[in-house]
ZALUM-51459 format. One record per residue: residue in three letters; x, y, z of N, C-alpha, C in turn. Coordinates in steps of 0.2 Angstrom, whole numbers, plus 5000, padded with zeros to 4 digits. Example, Ala and Ser with C-alpha at 12.3 -4.5 7.8 and 13.67 -1.06 7.14 Angstrom:
residues 2
ALA506649725039506249785039506649845039 SER506449895035506849955036506450005039 
This chain:
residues 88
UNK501450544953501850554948501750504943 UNK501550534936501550464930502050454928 UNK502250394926503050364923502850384917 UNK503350384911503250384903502750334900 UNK502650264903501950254900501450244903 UNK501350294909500550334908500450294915 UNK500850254918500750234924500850274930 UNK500350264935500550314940501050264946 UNK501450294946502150264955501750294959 UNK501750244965501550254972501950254976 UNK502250284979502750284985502450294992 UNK503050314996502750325002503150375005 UNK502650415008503250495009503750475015 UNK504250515013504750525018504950545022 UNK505050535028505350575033504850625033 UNK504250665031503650725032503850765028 UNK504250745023504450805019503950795012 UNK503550775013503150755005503550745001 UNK503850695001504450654996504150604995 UNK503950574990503850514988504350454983 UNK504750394986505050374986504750294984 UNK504950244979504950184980505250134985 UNK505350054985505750034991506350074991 UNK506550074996507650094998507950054995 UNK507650004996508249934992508449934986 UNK507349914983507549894975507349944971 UNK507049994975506650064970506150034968 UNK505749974970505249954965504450004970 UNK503850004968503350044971503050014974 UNK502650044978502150024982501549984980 UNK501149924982500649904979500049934986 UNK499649994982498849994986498349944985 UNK498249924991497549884992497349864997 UNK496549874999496049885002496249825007 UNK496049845014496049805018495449775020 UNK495249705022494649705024494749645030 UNK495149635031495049615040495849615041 UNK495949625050496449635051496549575057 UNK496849555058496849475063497649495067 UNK497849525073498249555076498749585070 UNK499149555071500049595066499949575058 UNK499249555056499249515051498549535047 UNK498449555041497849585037497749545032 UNK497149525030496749515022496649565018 UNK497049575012496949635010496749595003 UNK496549664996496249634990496649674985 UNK496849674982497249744977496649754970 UNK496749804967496149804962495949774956 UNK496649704957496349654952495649594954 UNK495849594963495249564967495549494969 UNK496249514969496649454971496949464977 UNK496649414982496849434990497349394993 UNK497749444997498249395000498249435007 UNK498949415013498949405021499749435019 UNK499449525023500149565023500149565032 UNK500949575033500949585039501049675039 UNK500649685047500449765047500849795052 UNK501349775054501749785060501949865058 UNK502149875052502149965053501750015052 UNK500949975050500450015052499849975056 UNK500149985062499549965067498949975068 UNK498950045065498050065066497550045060 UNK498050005055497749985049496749955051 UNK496349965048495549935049495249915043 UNK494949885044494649875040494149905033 UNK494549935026494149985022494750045020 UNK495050025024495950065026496050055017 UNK496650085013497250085008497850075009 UNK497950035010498750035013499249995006 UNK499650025007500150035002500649975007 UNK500849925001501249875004501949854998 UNK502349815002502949774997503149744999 UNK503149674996503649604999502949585002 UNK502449615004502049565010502149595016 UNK502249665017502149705022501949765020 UNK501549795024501149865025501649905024 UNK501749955020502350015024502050105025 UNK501350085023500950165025500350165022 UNK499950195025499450215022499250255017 UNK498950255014498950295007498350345011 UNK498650425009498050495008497550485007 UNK497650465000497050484994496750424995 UNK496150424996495950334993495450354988 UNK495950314982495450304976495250244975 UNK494750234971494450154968494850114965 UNK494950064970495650004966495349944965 UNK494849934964494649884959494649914952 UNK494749854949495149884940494449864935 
């Protein structure tokens, strides 16, 4: 869904109902980005500015490497569908 300035929100569906929501708490969105190695409960991910940091994956364990995973705060909270090209 595009917001008013042309920006697309990422959410993360809900409950199976193809609901896509922001966080519960702050409503802020998801950040998509590529994972490229995953070290137990803990991944190196890039987002599409090519700026990398260490989210923890504990609610998505199957997370691999090449994965999309949609995070916030510094936690994975699902993987994304669609994988589009998130370098900008």
């Amino acid at each position: 869904m595009a917001s008013a300035k042309g920006r697309v929100k990422v959410g993360v569906e809900v409950h199976g109902r193809g609901e896509t929501k922001g966080c519960g708490s702050c409503s802020d969105a998801a950040v998509p980005v590529r994972v490229l190695e995953v070290n137990g409960s803990q991944a190196v991910v890039e987002d599409r500015f090519g700026r990398r940091s260490e989210v923890a994956v504990d609610f998505v364990p199957e997370a691999r490497p090449g994965d999309v995973l949609l995070t916030h705060l510094g936690v994975a909270i699902g993987q994304a569908r669609e994988t589009h090209e998130i370098r900008g």
